[in-house]
C-alpha positions in Angstrom: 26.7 -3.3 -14.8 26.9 -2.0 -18.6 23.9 -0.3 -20.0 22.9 -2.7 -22.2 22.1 -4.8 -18.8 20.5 -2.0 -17.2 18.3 -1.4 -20.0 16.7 -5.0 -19.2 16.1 -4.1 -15.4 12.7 -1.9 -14.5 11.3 -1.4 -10.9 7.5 -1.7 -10.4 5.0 -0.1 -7.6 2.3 -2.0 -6.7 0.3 -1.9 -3.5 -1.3 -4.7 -1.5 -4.0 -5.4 1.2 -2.7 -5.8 4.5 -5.0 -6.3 7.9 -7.4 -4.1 6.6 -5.1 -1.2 5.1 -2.8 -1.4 2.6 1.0 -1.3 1.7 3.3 -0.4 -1.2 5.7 -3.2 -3.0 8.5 -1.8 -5.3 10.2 -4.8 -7.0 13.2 -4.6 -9.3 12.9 -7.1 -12.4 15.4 -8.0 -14.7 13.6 -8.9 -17.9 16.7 -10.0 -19.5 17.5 -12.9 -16.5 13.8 -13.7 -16.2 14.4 -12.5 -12.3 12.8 -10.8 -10.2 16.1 -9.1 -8.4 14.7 -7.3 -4.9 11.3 -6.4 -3.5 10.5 -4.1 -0.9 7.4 -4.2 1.0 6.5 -0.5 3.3 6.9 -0.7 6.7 4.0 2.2 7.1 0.5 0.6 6.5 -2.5 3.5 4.4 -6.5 3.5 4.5 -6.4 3.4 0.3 -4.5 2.1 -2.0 -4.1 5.5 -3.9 -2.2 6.3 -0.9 0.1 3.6 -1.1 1.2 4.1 -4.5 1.5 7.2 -4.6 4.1 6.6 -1.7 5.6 4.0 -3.1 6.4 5.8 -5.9 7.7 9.0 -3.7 10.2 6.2 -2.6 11.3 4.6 -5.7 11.9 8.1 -7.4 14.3 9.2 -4.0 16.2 6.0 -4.3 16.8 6.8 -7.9 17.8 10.4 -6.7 20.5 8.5 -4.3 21.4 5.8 -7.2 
């Protein structure tokens, strides 16, 4: 993958509602393919959504640590 294609390509945290609790979504979009390229959806549920982003975000930032 050259730069140039990386530069299109950003991953995104959101949470949503699920049964009552929430969960974090990281998805990888590649703005310069008009794709979305891989989500992820959390396996652990949290009472808030704060909760969720905040680790959702803890997750995105170790898999860039592994990249």
């Amino acid at each position: 993958m050259t730069s140039e294609t990386r530069s299109q390509l950003k991953a995104f945290v959101q949470t949503a509602p699920q049964a009552g609790r929430y969960v974090w979504v990281i998805a990888l979009v590649d703005f310069g393919a008009q794709q979305i390229r891989r989500t992820m959806v959390s396996d652990d549920t949290f009472t808030t959504a704060d909760a969720a982003r905040v680790a959702g975000e803890a997750e995105l930032k170790a898999m860039a640590a592994d990249h």
